[in-house]
C-alpha positions as CSV (number, residue, x, y, z in Angstrom):
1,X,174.6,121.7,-74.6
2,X,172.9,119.1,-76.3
3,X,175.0,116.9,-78.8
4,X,173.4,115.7,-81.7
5,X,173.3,112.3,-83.5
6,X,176.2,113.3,-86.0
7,X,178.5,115.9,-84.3
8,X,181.3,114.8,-82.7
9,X,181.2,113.9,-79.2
10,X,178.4,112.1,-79.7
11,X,179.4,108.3,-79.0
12,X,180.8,110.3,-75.6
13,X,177.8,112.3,-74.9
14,X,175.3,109.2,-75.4
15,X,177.5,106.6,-73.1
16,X,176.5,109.6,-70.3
17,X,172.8,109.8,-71.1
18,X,172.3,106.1,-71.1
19,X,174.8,105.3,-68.2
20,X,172.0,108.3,-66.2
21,X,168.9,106.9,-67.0
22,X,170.2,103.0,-66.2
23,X,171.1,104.4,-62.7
24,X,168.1,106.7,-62.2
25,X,165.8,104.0,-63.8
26,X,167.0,101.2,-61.5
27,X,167.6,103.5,-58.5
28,X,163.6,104.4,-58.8
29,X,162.5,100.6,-58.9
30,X,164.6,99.9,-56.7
31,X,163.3,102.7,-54.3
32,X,159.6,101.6,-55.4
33,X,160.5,98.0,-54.6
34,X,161.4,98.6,-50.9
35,X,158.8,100.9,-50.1
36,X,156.4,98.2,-51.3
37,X,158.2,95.7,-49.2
38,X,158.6,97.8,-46.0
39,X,154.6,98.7,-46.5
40,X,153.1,95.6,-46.8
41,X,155.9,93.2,-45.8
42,X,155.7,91.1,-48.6
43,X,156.9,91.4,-52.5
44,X,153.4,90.9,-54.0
45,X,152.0,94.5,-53.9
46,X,151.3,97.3,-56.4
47,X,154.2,98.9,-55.4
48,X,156.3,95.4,-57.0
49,X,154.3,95.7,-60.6
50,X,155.7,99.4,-61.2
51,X,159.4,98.6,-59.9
52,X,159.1,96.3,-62.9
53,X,157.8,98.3,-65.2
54,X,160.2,100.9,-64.9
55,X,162.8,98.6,-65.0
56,X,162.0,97.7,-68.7
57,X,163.3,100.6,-70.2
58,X,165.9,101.1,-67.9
59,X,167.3,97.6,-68.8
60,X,167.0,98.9,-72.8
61,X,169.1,101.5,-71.6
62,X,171.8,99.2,-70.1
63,X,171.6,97.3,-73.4
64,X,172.4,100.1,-75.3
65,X,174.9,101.5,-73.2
66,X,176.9,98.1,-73.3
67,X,176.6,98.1,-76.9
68,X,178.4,101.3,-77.5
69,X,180.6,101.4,-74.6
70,X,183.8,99.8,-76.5
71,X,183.5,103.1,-78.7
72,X,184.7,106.3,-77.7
73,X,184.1,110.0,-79.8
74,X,186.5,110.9,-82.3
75,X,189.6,113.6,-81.1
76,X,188.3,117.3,-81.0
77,X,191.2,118.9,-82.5
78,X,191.0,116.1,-85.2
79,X,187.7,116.6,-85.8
80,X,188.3,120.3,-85.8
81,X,190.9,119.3,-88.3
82,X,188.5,117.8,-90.5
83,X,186.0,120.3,-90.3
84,X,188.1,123.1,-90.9
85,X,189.4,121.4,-94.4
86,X,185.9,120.3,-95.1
87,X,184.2,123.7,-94.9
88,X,181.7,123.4,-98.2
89,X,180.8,119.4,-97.5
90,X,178.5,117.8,-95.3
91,X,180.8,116.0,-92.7
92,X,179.3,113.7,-89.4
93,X,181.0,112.4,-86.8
94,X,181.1,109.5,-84.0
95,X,179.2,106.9,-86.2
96,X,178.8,103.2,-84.9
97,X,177.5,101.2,-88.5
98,X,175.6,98.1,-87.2
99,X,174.4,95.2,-89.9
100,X,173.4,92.6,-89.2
101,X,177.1,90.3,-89.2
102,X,179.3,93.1,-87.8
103,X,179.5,96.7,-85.7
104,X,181.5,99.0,-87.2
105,X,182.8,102.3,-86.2
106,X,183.8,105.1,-88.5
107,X,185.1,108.3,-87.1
108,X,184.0,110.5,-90.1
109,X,182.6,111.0,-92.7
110,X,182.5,113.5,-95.4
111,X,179.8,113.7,-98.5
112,X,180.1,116.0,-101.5
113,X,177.6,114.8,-104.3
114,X,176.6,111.3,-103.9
115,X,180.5,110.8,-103.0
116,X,181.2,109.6,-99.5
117,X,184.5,109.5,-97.9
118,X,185.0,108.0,-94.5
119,X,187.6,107.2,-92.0
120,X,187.9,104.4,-89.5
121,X,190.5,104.0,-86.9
122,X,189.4,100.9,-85.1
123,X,191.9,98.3,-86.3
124,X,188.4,95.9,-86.5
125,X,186.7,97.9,-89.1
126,X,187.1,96.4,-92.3
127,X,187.2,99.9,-94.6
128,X,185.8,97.9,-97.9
129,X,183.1,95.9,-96.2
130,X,182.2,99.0,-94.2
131,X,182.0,100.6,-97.5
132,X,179.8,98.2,-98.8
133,X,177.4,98.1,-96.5
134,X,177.0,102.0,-96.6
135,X,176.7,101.4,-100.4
136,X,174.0,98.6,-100.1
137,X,171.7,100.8,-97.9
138,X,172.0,104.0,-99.8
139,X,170.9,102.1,-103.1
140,X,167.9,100.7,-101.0
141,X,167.2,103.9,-100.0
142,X,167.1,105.5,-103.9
143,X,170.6,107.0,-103.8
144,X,171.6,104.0,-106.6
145,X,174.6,106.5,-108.1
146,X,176.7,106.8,-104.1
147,X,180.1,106.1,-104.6
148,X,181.7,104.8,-101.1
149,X,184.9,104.8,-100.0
150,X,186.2,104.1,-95.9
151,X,189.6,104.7,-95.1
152,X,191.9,103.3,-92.5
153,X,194.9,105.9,-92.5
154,X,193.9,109.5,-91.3
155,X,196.2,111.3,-94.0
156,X,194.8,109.8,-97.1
157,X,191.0,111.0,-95.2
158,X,192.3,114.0,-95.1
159,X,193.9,114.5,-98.2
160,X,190.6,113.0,-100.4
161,X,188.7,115.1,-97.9
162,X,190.6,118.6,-99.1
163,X,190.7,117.8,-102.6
164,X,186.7,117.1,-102.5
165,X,186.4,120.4,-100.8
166,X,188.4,122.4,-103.2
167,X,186.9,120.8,-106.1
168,X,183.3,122.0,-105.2
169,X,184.9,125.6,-104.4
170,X,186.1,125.2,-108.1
171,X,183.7,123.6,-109.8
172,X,179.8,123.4,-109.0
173,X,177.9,124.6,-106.2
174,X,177.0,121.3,-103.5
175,X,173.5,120.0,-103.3
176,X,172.7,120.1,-99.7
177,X,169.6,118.7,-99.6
178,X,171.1,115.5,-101.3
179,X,174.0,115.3,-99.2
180,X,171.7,116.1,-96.0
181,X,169.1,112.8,-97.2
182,X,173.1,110.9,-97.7
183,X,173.9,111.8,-94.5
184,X,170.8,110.7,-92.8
185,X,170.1,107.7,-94.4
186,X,174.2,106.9,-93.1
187,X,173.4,108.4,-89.2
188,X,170.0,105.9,-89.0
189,X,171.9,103.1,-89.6
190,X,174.4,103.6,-86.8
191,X,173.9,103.4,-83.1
């Protein structure tokens, strides 16, 4: 089963993809490479110019897969946690924030409105300039009115999370569509 950009799991599911297509990709020019050799004898041969060429994306493959490797996916039972007292927002998982100073992970996320709560574990995320940056990029993607808020202790996550929850069960119906585009615009900026 496929996991999705979003879901948790991912950041685990992706380090396998990319880890298989570095070793296929590289296994295959390296297999095109020899047969090129043990053919002709010598490197300069057709067989040479495609070992390269499928070494390029292989090589973008290592590049991301060293990027992300320091992350791992949020805990199943805690994201099971947060999905279970999160039932009428939009919630994603597993996010890795890149700008352009810092790389920052966020284990969750939960939108109800234009409101976005998150949670971040790694001791290196900074929660408000995490925050920030979310905020930035939502107003430059037309969503001017997002309030952001990251948070480094799981209880107080979970505790805004609930109350967010119960308040839409009590008081308006969610936009999805709004929350979905939220969502989105947060999931293209991580890795």
């Amino acid at each position: 089963m496929k996991v999705h950009k979003g879901e948790a799991g991912y950041i685990s599911a992706r380090k396998r993809s990319l880890g298989l297509q570095t070793a296929a990709g590289f296994g295959i020019a390296a297999a095109f490479l020899l047969a090129g050799y043990f053919k002709t004898y010598s490197r300069s041969n057709l067989f040479t110019i495609i070992a390269v060429l499928i070494c390029l994306p292989s090589a973008k493959a290592l590049t991301e897969w060293i990027a992300i490797f320091p992350y791992g996916s949020i805990d199943r039972k805690t994201a099971e946690e947060i999905k279970e007292k999160s039932v009428l927002l939009t919630t994603a998982f597993d996010m890795v924030i890149t700008s352009r100073e810092k790389i920052m992970p966020v284990d969750a996320a939960v939108i109800s409105g234009q409101t976005v709560f998150g949670y971040a574990s790694n001791p290196k995320t900074d929660p408000q300039e995490a925050a920030k940056h979310i905020k930035d990029i939502l107003a430059e993607n037309h969503h001017t009115k997002a309030t952001v808020k990251i948070f480094s202790k799981y209880v107080h996550f979970l505790s805004r999370a609930e109350g967010m929850n119960n308040m839409v069960k009590i008081d308006k119906p969610a936009d999805q569509e709004l929350e979905e585009a939220i969502r989105q615009v947060i999931l293209n900026i991580s890795m």
